[in-house]
BAMIVO-927065 format. One line per field, with one value per residue (C-alpha): chain; x, y, z; residue in three letters. Coordinates in steps of 0.25 Angstrom, whole numbers, plus 5000, padded with zeros to 4 digits. Last residue first. Example, Ala and Ser with C-alpha at 12.3 -4.5 7.8 and 13.67 -1.06 7.14 Angstrom:
chain = (A:A) .
u = (5055:5049) .
v = (4996:4982) .
w = (5029:5031) .
res = (SER:ALA) .
END
This chain:
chain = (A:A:A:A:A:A:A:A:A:A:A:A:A:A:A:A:A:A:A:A:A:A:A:A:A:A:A:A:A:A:A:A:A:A:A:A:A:A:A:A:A:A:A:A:A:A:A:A:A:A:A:A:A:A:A:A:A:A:A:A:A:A:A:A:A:A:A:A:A:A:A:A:A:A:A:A:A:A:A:A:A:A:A:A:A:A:A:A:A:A:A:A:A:A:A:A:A:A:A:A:A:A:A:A:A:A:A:A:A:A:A:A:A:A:A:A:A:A:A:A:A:A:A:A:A:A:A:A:A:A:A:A:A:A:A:A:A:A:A:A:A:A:A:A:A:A:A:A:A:A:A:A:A:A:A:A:A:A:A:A:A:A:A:A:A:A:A:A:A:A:A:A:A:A:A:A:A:A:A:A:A:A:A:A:A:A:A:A:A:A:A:A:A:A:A:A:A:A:A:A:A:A:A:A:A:A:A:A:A:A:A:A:A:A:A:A:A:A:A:A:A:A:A:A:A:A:A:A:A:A:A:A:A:A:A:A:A:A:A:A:A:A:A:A:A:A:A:A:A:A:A:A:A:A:A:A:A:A:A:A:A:A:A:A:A:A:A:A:A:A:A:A:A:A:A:A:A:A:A:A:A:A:A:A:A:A:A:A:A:A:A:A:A:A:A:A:A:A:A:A:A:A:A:A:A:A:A:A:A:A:A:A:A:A:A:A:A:A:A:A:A:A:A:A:A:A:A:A:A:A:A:A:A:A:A:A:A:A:A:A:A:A:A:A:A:A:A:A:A:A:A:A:A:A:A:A:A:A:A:A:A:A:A:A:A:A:A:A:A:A:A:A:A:A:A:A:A:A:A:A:A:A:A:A:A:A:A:A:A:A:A:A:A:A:A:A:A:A:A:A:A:A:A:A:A:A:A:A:A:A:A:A:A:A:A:A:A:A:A:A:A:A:A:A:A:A:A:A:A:A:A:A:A:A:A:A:A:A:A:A:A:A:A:A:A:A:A:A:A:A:A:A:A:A:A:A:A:A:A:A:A:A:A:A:A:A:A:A:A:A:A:A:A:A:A:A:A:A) .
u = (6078:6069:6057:6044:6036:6021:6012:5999:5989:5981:5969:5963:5956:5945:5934:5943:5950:5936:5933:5945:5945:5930:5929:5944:5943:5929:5935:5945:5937:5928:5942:5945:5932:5936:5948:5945:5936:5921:5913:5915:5916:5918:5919:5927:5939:5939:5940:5950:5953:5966:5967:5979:5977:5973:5983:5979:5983:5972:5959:5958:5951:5961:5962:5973:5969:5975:5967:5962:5958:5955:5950:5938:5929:5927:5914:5916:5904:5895:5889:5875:5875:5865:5862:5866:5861:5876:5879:5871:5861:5862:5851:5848:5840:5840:5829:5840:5841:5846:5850:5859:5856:5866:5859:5850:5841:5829:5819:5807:5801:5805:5810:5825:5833:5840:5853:5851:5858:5871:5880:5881:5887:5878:5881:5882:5895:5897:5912:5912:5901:5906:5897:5886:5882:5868:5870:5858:5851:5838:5833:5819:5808:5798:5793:5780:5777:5761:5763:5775:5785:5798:5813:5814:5822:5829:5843:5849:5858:5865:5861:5846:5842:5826:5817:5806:5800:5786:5777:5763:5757:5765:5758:5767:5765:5774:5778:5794:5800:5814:5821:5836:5836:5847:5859:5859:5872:5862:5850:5848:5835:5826:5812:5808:5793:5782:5766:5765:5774:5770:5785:5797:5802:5817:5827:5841:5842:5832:5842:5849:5863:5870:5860:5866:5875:5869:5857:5854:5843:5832:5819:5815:5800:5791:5776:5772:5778:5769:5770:5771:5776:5789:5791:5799:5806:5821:5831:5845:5844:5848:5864:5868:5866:5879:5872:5861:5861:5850:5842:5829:5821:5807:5798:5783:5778:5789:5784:5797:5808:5822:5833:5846:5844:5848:5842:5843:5859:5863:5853:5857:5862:5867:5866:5879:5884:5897:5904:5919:5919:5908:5909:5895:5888:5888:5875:5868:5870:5883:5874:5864:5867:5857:5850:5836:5830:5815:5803:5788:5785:5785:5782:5797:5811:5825:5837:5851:5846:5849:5841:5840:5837:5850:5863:5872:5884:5888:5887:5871:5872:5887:5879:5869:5872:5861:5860:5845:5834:5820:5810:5795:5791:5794:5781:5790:5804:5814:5827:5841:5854:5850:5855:5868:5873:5887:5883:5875:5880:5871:5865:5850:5840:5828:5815:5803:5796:5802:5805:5818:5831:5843:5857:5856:5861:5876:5886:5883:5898:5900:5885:5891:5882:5890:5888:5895:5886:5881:5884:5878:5872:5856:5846:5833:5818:5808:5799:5788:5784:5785:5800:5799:5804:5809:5824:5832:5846:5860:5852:5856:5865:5878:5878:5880:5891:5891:5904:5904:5899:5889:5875:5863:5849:5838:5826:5812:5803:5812:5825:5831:5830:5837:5850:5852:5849:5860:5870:5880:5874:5879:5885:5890:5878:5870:5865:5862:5874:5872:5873:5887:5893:5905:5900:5890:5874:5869:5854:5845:5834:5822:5815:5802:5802:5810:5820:5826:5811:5809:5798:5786:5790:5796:5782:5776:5787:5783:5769:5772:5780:5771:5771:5757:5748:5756:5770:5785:5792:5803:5809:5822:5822:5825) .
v = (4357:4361:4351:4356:4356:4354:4356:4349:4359:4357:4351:4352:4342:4341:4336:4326:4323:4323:4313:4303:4302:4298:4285:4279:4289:4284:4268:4273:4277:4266:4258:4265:4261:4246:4249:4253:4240:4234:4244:4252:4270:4280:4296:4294:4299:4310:4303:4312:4315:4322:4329:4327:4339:4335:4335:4343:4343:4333:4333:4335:4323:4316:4324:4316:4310:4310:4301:4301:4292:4297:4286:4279:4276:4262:4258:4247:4239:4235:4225:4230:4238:4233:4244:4254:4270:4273:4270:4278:4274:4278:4281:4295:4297:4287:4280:4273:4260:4256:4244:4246:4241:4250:4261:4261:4252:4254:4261:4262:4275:4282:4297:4299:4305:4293:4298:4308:4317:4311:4308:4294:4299:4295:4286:4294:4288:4294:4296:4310:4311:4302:4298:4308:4317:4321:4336:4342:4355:4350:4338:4335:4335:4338:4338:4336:4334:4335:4350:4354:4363:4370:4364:4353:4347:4361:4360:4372:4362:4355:4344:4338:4328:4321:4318:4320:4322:4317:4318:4313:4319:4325:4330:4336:4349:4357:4354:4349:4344:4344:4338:4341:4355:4366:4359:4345:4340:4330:4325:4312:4306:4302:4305:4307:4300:4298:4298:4306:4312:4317:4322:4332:4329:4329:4323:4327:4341:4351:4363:4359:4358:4351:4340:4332:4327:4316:4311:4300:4292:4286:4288:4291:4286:4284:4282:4290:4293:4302:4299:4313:4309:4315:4309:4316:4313:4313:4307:4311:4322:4327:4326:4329:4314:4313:4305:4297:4286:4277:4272:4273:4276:4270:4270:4267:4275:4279:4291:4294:4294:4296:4291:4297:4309:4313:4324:4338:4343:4337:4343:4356:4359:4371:4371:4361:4350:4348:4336:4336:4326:4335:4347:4350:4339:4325:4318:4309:4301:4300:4293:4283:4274:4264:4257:4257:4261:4253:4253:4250:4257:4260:4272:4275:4276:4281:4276:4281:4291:4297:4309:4311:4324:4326:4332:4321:4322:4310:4301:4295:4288:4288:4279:4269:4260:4250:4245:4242:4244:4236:4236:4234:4243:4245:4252:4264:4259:4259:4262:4259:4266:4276:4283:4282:4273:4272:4264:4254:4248:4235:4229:4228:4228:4222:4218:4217:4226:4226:4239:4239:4246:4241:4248:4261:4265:4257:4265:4277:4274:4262:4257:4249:4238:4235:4223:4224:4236:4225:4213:4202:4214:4213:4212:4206:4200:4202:4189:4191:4204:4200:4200:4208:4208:4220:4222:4229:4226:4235:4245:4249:4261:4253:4239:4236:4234:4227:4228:4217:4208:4198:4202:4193:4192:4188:4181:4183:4185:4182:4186:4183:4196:4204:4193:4197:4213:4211:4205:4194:4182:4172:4157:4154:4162:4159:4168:4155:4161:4167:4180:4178:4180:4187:4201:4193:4191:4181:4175:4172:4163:4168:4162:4171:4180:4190:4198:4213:4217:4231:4236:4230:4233:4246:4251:4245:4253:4266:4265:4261:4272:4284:4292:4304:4300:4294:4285:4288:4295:4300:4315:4319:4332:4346) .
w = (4798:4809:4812:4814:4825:4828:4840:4842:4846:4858:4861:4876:4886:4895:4886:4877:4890:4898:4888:4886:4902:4904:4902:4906:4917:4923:4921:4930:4941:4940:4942:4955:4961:4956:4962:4976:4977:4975:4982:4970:4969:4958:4958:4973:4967:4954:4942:4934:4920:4915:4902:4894:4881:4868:4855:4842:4829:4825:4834:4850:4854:4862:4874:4882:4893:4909:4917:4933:4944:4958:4968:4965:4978:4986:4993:5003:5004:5016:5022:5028:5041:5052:5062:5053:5060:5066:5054:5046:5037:5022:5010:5019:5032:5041:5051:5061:5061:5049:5042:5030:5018:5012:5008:5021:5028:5038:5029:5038:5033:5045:5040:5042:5054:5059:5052:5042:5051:5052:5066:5062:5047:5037:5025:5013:5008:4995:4996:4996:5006:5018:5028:5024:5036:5032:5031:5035:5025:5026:5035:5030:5039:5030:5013:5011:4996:4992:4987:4981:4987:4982:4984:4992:5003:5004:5009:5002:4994:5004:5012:5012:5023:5021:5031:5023:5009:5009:4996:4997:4985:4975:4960:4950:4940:4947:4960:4959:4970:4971:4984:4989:4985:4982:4976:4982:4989:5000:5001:5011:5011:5022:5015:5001:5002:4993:4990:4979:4967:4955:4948:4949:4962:4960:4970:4972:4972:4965:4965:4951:4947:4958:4957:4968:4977:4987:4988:5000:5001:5010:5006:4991:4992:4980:4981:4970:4957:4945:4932:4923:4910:4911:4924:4937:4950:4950:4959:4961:4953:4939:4933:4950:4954:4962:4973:4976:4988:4990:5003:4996:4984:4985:4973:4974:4959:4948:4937:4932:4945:4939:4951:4949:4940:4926:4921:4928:4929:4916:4908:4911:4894:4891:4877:4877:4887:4893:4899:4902:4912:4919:4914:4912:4921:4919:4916:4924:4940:4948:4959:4963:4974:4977:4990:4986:4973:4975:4966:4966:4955:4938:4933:4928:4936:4931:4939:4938:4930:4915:4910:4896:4892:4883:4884:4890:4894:4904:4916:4913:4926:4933:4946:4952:4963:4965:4978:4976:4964:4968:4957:4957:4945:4931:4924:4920:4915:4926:4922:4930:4930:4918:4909:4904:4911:4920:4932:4939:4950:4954:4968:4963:4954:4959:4950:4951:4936:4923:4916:4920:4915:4920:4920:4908:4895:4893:4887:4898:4906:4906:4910:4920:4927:4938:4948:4959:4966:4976:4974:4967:4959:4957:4948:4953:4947:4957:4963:4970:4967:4951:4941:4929:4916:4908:4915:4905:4907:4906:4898:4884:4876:4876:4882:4897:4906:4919:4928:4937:4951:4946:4944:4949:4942:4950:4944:4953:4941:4929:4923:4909:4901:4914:4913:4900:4901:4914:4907:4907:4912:4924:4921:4937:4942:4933:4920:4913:4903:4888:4892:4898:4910:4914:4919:4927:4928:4937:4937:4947:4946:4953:4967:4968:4981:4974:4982:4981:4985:4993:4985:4994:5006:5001:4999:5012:5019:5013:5017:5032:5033:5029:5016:5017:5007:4962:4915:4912:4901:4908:4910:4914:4922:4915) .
res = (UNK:UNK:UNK:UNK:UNK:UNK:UNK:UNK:UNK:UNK:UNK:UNK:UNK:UNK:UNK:UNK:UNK:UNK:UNK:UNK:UNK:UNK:UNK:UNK:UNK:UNK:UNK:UNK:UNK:UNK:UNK:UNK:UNK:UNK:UNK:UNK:UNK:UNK:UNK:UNK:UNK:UNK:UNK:UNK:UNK:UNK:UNK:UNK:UNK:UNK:UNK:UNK:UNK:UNK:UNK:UNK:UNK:UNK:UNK:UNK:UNK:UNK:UNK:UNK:UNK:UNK:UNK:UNK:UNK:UNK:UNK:UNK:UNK:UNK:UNK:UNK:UNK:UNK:UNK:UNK:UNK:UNK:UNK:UNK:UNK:UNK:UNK:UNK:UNK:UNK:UNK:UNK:UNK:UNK:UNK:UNK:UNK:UNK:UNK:UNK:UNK:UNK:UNK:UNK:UNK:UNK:UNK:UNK:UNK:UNK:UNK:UNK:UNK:UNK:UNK:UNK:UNK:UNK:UNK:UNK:UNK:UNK:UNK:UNK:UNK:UNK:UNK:UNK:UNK:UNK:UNK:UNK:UNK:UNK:UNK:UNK:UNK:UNK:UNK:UNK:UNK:UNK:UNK:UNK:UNK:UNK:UNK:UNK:UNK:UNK:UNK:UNK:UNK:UNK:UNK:UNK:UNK:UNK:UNK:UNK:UNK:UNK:UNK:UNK:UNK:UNK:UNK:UNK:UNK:UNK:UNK:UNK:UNK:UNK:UNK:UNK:UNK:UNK:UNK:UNK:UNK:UNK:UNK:UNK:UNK:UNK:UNK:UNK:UNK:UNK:UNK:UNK:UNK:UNK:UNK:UNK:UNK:UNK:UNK:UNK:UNK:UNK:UNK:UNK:UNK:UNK:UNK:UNK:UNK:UNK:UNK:UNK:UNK:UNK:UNK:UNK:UNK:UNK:UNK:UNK:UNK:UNK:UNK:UNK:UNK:UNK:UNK:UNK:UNK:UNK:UNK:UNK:UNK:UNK:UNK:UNK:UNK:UNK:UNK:UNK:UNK:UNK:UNK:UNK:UNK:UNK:UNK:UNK:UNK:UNK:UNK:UNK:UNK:UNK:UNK:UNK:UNK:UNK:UNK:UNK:UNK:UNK:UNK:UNK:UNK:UNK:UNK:UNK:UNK:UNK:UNK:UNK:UNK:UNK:UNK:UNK:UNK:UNK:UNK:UNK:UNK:UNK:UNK:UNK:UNK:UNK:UNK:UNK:UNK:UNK:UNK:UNK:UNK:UNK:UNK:UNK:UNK:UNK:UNK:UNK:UNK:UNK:UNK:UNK:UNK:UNK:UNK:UNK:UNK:UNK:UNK:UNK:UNK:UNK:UNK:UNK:UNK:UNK:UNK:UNK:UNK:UNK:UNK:UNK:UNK:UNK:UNK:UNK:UNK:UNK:UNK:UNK:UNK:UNK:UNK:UNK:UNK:UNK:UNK:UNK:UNK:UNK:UNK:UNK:UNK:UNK:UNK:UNK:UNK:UNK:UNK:UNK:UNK:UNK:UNK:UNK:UNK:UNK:UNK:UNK:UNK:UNK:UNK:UNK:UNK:UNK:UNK:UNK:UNK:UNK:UNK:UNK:UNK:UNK:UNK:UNK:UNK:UNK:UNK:UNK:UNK:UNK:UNK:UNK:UNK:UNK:UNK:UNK:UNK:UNK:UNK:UNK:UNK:UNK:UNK:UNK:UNK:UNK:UNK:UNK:UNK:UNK:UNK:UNK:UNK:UNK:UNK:UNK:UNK:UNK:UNK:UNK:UNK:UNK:UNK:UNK:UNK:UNK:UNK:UNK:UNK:UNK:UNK:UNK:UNK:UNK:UNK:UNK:UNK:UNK:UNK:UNK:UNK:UNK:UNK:UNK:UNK:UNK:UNK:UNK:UNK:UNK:UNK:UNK:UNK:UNK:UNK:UNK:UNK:UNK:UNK:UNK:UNK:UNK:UNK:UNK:UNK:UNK:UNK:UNK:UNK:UNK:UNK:UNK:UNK:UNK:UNK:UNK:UNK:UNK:UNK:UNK:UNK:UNK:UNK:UNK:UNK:UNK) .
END
């Protein structure tokens, strides 16, 4: 029922995690790198300067060296049908990583377009930052890390509409999926709308009473990874599998992996195991001051049976709906205390995926010290917090922020046009509900996402939706 890849091990205390992100935490190279820019308008065959930038990632990706930073102007990326936006196979050092980023902050688009393109980066290169990018509409995978890969910082990412289809096959598609490699960061990124659509779902069905949908597409796809830290991130709308999965076909155990500082919303509505599944060797760990909410039974899975764990923590966690269980069933070397069951965390405004927290919230100075003192936003705390936000009664220093603008309602009447000769289809109306789509750009760039869904999807739900009737003919008296 889980997706399976081919891929290759204390008590947690403070000072241990914060050596660990001490050493992970780079977005700079100490070695002075030429940068290069990339642009919708450029062209392959420039220098890649900032006046004469490059075209593509996968160019840009073939030219950089230890310490280079590649520079994305503001746009709409599209890549080719059936291949990755760039594969990243060289390395930078520890002195001097190699970076992607977005000028500004979730600018830069790279737009699958709806599953033509396979997947954004895939890196089996070592050093590197990937920063500041939206990445949408694949259908696979966000960003794949191939076993060995190790070193990488992913930030500010926002990661969404993932393998959005109908698909009946064992292929999972992920917003990240992770090998054997180590020494990795996820921080500061919002994962959502991830994997296959559900019966129904824009028309969709399937045959042979296939579940797939509901166990085989999941956020974050951990296969073996050793020294990862996943913090201050928001998941939500991952209901195709969970929001992060545990598991390797091959049997490769992850150790030293901390998910601290998160906030999980909506999940799996199909399956009782919730938002994060352990179904892998585990030792040496920490799951602690994570939000869980709108899960159907249990937050937490952890599966015994054949797996080894050692030195598993699970605290200070909040769970909200479901039964309010942090975990179903027990297995030996995971300790799971002090988590706050059954609490509502107070969420700014849910509808809008605002999860900040109210000042009168629970989750606020209620966390685990393991010296974190940012949030989502890059927000200095001073208060120890539970959840990927602070509150603002807890900000002592907020960082500049963007306003986030939400589609409103959008529809299209369409005829059925596949109805066969003698027969005329049925007008059936397609809607895009407000609030699917959001930009912190401008009201009408949210409301062009919108639009851009109706010209995708209108032709299909018709053919789906709609009816054939008989044309009617008449003869003329004489």
């Amino acid at each position: 029922m889980f997706l399976t890849l081919s891929c290759n091990e204390s008590v947690i205390d403070e000072s241990t995690l914060t050596q660990k992100q001490s050493v992970t935490d780079k977005l700079k190279s100490a070695t002075i790198g030429t940068t290069y820019y990339v642009s919708t308008t450029g062209s392959n065959s420039n220098p890649g300067s900032e006046t004469l930038p490059l075209l593509t990632a996968a160019y840009a990706a073939s030219k950089v060296n230890p310490g280079d930073i590649v520079i994305f102007e503001n746009g709409i990326y599209t890549g080719t049908p059936g291949n990755f936006f760039a594969t990243l196979t060289r390395s930078g050092t520890s002195s001097a990583y190699i970076t992607f980023k977005a000028r500004n902050k979730g600018r830069a688009i790279l737009d699958g377009q709806n599953n033509l393109a396979l997947a954004g980066f895939s890196i089996g290169g070592s050093y590197i930052n990937i920063s500041g990018f939206e990445i949408k509409g694949m259908l696979g995978v966000g960003i794949e890390v191939r076993n060995g890969a190790s070193y990488l910082n992913f930030s500010d990412l926002n990661i969404h509409d993932i393998g959005r289809g109908a698909f009946q096959n064992d292929d999972g598609r992920t917003a990240f999926t992770l090998g054997t490699g180590g020494y990795i960061v996820i921080e500061r990124c919002i994962i959502h709308t991830i994997g296959a659509y559900a019966p129904g779902e824009y028309g969709c069905t399937y045959s042979n009473d296939w579940t797939g949908y509901q166990t085989l597409d999941h956020g974050i796809y951990i296969a073996g990874t050793n020294h990862l830290t996943i913090k201050n991130n928001v998941f939500y709308d991952c209901k195709s599998g969970f929001a992060i999965q545990f598991y390797c076909g091959t049997g490769n155990p992850s150790s030293y992996v901390d998910i601290i500082n998160n906030t999980f919303v909506n999940g799996n509505p199909y399956q009782k195991a919730g938002h994060i599944i352990l179904w892998n060797s585990l030792s040496n760990s920490l799951i602690a001051n994570n939000i869980f909410k709108n899960h159907l039974s249990y937050a937490i899975n952890v599966y015994q049976g054949s797996y080894n764990y050692s030195n598993v923590t699970i605290t200070k966690n909040i769970t909200s709906g479901g039964n309010g269980i942090i975990s179903v069933g027990t297995a030996t070397g995971v300790s799971i205390i002090n988590n706050l069951n059954s609490t509502d965390p107070l969420f700014t405004n849910e509808i809008m995926h605002d999860y900040s927290l109210k000042s009168n919230s629970p989750a606020v100075n209620a966390g685990y010290n393991i010296g974190l003192t940012t949030d989502i936003l890059n927000n200095t705390k001073t208060t120890i917090d539970i959840g990927a936000y602070g509150s603002l009664s807890s900000i002592s220093s907020p960082a500049p922020s963007l306003t986030t603008y939400y589609n409103s309602q959008k529809s299209v009447s369409t005829p059925k046009n596949d109805c066969g000769s003698g027969y005329i289809g049925s007008t059936v109306t397609y809607i895009v509900e407000a609030n699917k789509y959001s930009s912190t750009i401008s009201q009408d760039d949210a409301d062009n996402k919108a639009l851009v869904d109706l010209e995708d999807h209108k032709q299909t739900y018709a053919n789906t939706n709609g009816t054939c009737s008989a044309i009617k003919t008449y003869q003329r008296r004489h």
